[in-house]
C-alpha positions as CSV (number, residue, x, y, z in Angstrom):
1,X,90.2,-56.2,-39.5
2,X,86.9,-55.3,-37.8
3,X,86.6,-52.4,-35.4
4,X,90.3,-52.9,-34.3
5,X,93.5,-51.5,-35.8
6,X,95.7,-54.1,-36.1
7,X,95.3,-57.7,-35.9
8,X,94.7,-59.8,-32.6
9,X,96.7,-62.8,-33.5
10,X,98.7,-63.7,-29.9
11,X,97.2,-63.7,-26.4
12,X,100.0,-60.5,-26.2
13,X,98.3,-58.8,-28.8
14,X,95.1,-58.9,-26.9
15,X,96.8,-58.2,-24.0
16,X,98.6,-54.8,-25.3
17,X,94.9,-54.4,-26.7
18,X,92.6,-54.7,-23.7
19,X,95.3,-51.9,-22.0
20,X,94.9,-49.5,-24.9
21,X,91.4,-50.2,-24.6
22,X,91.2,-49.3,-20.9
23,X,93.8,-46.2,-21.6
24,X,91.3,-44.8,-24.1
25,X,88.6,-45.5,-21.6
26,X,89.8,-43.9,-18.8
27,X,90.7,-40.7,-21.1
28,X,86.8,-40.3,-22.1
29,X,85.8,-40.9,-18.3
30,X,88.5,-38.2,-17.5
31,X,86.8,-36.0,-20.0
32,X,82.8,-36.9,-19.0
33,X,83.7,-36.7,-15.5
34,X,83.7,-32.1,-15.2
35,X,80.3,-32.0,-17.6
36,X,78.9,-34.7,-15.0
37,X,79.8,-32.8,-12.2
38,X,78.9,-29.2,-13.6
39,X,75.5,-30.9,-14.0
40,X,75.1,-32.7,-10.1
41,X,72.4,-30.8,-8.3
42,X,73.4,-33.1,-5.2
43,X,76.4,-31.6,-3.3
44,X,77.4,-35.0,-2.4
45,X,77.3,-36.3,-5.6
46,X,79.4,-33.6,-7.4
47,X,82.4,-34.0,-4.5
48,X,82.2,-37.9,-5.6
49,X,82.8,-36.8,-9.3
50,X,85.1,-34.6,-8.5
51,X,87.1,-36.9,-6.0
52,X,87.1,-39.7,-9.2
53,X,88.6,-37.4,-11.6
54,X,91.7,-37.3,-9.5
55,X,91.4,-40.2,-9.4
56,X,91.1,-41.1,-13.3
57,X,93.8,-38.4,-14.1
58,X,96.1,-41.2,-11.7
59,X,95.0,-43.9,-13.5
60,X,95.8,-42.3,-16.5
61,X,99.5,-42.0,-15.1
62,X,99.5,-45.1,-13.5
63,X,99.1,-47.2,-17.4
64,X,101.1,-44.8,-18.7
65,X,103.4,-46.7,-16.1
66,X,102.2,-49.8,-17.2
67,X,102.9,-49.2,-21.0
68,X,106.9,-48.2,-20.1
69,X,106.9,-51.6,-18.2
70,X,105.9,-53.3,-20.9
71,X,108.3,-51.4,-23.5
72,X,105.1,-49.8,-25.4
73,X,104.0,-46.4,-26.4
74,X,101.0,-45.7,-24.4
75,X,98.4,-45.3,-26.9
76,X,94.7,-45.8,-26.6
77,X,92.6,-48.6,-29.0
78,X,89.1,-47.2,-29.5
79,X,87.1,-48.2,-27.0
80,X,83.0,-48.8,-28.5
81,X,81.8,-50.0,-24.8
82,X,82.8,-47.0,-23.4
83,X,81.7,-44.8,-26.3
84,X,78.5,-47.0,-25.6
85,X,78.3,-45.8,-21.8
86,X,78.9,-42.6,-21.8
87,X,76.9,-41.7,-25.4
88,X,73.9,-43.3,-23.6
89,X,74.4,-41.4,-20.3
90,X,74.4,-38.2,-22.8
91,X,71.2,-38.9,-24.2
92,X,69.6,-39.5,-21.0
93,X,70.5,-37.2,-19.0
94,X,69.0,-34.8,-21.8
95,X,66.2,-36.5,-21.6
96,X,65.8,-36.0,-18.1
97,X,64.2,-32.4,-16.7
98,X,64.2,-32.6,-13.0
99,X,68.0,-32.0,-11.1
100,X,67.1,-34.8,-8.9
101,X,65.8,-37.4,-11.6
102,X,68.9,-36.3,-13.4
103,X,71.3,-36.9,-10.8
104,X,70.2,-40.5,-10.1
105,X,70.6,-41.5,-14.1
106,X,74.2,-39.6,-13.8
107,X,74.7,-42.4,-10.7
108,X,73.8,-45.0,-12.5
109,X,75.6,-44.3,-15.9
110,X,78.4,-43.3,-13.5
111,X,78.6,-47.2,-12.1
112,X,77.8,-48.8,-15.9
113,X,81.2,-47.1,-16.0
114,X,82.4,-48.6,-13.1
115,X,81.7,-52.1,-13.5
116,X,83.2,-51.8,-17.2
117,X,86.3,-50.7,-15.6
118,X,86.0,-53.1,-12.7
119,X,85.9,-56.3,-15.3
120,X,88.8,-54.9,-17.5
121,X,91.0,-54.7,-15.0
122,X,90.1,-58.0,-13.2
123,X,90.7,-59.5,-16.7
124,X,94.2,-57.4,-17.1
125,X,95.5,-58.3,-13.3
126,X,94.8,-62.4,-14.0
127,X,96.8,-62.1,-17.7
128,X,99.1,-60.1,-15.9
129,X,99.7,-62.7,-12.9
130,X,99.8,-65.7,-15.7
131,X,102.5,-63.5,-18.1
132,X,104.6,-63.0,-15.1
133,X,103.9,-59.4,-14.9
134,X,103.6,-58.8,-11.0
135,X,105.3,-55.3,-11.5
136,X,101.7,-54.7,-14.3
137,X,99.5,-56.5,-12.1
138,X,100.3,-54.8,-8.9
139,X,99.8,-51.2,-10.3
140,X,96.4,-52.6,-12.2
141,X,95.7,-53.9,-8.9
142,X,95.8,-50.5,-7.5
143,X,93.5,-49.2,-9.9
144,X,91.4,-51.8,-9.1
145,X,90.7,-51.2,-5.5
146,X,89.8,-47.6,-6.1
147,X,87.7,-48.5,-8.6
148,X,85.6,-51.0,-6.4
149,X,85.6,-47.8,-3.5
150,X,84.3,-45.9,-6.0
151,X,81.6,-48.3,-7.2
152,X,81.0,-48.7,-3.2
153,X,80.8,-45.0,-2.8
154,X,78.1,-44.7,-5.6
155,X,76.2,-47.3,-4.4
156,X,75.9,-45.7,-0.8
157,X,75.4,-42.3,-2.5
158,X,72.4,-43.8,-3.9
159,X,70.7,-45.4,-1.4
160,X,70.9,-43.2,1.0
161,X,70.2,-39.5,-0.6
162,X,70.1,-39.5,-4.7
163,X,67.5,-42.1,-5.6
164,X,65.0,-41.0,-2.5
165,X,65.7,-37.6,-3.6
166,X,64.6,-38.5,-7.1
167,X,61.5,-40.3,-6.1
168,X,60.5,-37.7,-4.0
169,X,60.7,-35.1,-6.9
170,X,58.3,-37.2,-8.9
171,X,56.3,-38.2,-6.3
């Protein structure tokens, strides 16, 4: 069966999947997210943590939604990209002795995240649309757009304070 727990015989098994698989993801984001921001030496940087845990705790709620919709407990399927991520971010940021140095690698593990999350759910909203699951695809949608703000914010974040601040520190 490989690295998944039951068989993906149907496009709705892979559907059901690719939600547990984003539920379990956003559950290990919701728990990275409070070391990430107990480690942010950049004021800015630890508010925009802080303001995507709400955030992720929502999400959470919101496919908890989802799974009721579609008559399913709400279960998470291992998720090895986002074990990937977040393992890597982990052994980088230990790796990494200045604050400032430390905060830009937390930036960019923080949008690897991102842009996982960002192609799930574009995947999830168009099998959504072709199922005929507007009620699913509208709340995934939601999650969507906050996920592409937050992917904005970090990219602002970055260009504008933590990754001059980090060359500066080295320099």
């Amino acid at each position: 069966m490989g690295l998944f727990s039951s068989p993906i015989k149907t496009m709705d098994d892979l559907y059901l999947h690719t939600i547990q698989d984003i539920y379990y993801a956003e559950a290990q984001i919701a728990k990275a997210l409070p070391k990430m921001m107990d480690q942010a030496a950049n004021p800015q940087l630890k508010a925009a943590f802080q303001r995507h845990l709400g955030e992720t705790q929502e999400q959470v709620r919101r496919l908890e939604r989802v799974f009721g919709l579609l008559g399913q407990p709400a279960k998470g399927a291992t998720c090895p990209a986002i074990n990937g991520i977040i393992e890597e971010a982990e052994e980088l940021l230990s790796d990494c002795d200045d604050p400032a140095v430390r905060d830009a690698a937390m930036l960019a593990a923080a949008q690897a995240v991102e842009h996982y999350e960002i192609s799930r759910y574009g995947t999830l909203i168009a099998w959504s649309k072709q199922a005929g699951r507007s009620d699913v695809a509208d709340l995934l949608s939601e999650t969507l757009a906050e996920e592409k703000a937050t992917d904005e914010t970090l990219s602002a974040l970055a260009e504008k304070s933590v990754n001059r601040q980090a060359e500066a520190a080295t320099a």
